[in-house]
C-alpha positions in Angstrom: -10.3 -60.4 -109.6 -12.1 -63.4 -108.9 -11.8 -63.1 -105.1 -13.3 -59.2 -105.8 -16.3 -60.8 -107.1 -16.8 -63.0 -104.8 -17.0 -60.9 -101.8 -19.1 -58.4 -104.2 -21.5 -61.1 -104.4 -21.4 -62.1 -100.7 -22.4 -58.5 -100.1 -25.0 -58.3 -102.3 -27.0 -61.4 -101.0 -26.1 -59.9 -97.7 -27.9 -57.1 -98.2 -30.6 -58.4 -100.7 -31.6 -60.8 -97.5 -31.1 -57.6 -94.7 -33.7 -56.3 -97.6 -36.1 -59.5 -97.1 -35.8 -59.5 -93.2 -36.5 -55.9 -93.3 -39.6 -55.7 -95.1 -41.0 -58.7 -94.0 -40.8 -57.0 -90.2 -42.3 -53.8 -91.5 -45.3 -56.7 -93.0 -45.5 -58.4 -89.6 -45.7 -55.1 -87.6 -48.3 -54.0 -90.0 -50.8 -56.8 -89.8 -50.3 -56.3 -85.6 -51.3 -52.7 -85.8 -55.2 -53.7 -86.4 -55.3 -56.4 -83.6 -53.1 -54.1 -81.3 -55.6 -51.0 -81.7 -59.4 -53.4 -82.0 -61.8 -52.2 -79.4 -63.1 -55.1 -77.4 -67.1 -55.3 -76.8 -67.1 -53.9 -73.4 -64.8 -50.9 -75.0 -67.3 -50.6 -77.9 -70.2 -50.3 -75.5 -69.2 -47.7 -73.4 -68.3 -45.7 -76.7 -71.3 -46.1 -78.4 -73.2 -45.4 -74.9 -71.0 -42.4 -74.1 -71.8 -40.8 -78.0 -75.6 -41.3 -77.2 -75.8 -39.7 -74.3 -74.1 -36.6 -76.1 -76.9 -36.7 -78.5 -74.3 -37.7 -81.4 -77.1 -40.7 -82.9 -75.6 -41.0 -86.3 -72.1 -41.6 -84.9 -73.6 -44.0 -81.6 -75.5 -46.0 -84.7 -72.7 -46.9 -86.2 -70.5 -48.2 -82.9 -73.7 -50.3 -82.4 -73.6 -51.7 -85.5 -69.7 -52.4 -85.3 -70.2 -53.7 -81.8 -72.8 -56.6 -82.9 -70.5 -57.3 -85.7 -67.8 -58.0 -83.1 -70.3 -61.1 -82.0 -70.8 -60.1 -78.5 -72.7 -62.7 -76.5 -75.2 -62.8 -73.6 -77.1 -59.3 -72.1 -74.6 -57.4 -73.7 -75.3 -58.4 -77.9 -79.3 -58.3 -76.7 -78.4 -54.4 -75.0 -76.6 -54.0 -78.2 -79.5 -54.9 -80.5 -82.3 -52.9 -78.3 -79.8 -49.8 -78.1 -79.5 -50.1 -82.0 -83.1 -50.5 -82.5 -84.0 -47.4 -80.9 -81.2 -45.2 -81.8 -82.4 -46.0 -85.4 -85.7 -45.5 -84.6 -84.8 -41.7 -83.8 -83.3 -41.4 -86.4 -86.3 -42.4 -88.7 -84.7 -45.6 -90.2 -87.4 -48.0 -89.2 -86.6 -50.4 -91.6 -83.7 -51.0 -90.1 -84.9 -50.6 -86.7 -87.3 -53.2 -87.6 -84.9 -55.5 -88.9 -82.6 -55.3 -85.5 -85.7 -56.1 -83.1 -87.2 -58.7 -85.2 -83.7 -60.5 -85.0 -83.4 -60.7 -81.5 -87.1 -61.9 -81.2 -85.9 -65.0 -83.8 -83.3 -65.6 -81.1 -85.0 -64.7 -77.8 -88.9 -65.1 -78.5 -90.3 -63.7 -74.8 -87.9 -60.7 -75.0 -90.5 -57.8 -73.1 -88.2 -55.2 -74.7 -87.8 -56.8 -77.6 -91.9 -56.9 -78.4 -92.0 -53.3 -76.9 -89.5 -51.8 -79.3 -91.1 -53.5 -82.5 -95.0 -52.8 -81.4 -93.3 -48.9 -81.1 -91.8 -48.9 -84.3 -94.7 -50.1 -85.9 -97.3 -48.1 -84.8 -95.4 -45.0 -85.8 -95.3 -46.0 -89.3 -99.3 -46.6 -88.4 -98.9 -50.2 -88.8 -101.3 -50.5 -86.4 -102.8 -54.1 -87.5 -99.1 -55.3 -87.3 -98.7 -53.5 -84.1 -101.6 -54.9 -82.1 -100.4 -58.4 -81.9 -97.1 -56.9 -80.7 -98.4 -54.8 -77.7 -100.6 -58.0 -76.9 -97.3 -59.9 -76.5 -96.3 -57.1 -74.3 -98.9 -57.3 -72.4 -98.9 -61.1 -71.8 -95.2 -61.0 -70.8 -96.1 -57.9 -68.2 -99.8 -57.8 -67.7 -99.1 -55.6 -64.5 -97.6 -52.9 -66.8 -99.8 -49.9 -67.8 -97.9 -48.5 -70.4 -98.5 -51.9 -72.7 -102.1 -51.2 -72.3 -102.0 -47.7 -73.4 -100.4 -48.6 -76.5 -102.8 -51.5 -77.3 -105.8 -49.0 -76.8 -103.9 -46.6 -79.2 -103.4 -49.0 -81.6 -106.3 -50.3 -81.4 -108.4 -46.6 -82.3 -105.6 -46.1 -84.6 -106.9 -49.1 -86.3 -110.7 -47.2 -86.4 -111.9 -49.9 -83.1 -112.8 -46.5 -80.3 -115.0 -49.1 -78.7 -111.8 -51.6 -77.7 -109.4 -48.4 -76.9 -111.5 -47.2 -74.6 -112.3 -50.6 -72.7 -108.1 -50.9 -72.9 -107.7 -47.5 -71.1 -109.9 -48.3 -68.6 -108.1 -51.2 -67.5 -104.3 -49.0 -68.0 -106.1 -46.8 -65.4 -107.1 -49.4 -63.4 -103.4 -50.9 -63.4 -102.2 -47.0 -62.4 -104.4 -46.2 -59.9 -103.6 -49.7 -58.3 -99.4 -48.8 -58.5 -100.5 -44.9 -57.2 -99.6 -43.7 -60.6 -101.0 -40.3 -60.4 -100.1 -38.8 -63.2 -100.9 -41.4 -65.9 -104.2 -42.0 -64.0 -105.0 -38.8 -64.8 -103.8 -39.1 -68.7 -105.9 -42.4 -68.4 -109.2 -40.7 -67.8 -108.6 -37.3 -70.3 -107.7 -40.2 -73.1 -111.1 -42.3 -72.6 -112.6 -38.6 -72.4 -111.0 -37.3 -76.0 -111.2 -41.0 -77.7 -115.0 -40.5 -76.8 -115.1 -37.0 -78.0 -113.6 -37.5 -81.4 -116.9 -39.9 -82.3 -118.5 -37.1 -83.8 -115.4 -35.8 -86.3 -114.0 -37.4 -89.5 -111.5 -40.1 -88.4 -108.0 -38.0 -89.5 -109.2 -35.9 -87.2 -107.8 -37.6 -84.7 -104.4 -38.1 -86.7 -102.4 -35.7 -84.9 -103.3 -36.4 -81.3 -102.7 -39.7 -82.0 -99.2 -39.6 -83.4 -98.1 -37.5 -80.1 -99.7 -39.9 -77.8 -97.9 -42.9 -79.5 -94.7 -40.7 -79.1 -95.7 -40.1 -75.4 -95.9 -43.9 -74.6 -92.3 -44.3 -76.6 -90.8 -41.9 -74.5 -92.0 -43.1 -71.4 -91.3 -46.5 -72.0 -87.9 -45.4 -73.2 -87.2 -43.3 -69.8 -88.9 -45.1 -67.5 -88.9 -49.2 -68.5 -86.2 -49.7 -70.8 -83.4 -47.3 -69.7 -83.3 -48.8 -65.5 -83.1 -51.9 -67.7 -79.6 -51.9 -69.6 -78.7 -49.3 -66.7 -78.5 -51.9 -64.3 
């Protein structure tokens, strides 16, 4: 009887520690599953990148957001932050937006895209005394680029000064005609034309033309500055 006891109890704290060994695999395995399936930075990128280009903004915004969290370094957090910024910007959260750009500048203070991105996001909120200073930055960090220009002189008859905005598009035509820039030449001299022609009207007049020139210099500098940029 006694020996029957004894090998029942040998059993059960053979199989009470098979118990332990087995769960605390099962624990082990579980706490690898996370590291074993985390997207690395580069991996994080390309799917944030690959989900804006497919026009999917809401679901890109949120990779960028996870990716920054991840504590990327170098090009690729500052790509990160930019991207981010200007998602968000599309998607109308400029608060946000605002926040993003302004923490970069804290870390990288001469950051052309940086300064670009803010003075774009402020100005279409019509922040435009905020966003002079901004496309003056722009300008001092690229004074050979036209497009800073046009949205100082925007800005600037945004912020009721026609007199300034048209001085500022003569010198952005200046600066295009000089790179053989037909095109925005052209929009150079029909702008110091309709700035000139909306003296004689009630200043919201002007409201509408304004906001679609201000999204005209966003999209350019999107397309044609930043993009070659972080494409590189």
């Amino acid at each position: 009887m006694f020996k029957t006891l004894a090998i029942s109890k040998m059993r059960h704290t053979r199989t009470g520690t098979q118990t332990f060994l087995l769960w605390t695999a099962i624990f082990l395995l579980l706490l690898g599953v996370p590291a074993a399936n985390a997207q690395s930075p580069e991996e994080l990128f390309n799917q944030a990148m690959s989900l804006d280009k497919d026009g999917f903004l809401g679901e890109s915004s949120e990779v960028w957001e996870k990716l920054l969290k991840a504590n990327p370094e170098g090009d690729l957090k500052k790509t990160a932050q930019l991207k981010l910024a200007s998602t968000l910007f599309k998607l109308f959260k400029f608060n946000r937006s605002e926040e993003v750009v302004r923490d970069l500048i804290r870390s990288d203070a001469n950051n052309y895209h940086a300064h670009f991105h803010l003075a774009n996001i402020l100005a279409a909120q019509r922040k435009f005394s905020e966003a002079i200073p901004e496309f003056q930055k722009v300008i001092e960090l690229h004074p050979d680029e036209g497009l800073g220009f046009v949205g100082l002189a925007l800005s600037r008859f945004g912020n009721r000064e026609p007199d300034i905005a048209t001085q500022l598009v003569k010198s952005a035509r200046a600066i295009f005609r000089k790179k053989k820039n037909i095109v925005w030449t052209q929009n150079m001299r029909f702008m110091g034309q309709q700035i000139k022609s909306f003296a004689i009207y009630k200043p919201s007049f002007a409201d509408l033309w304004l906001k679609n020139n201000l999204k005209l210099v966003q999209k350019t500098y999107e397309e044609k500055l930043f993009t070659p940029w972080f494409s590189r």
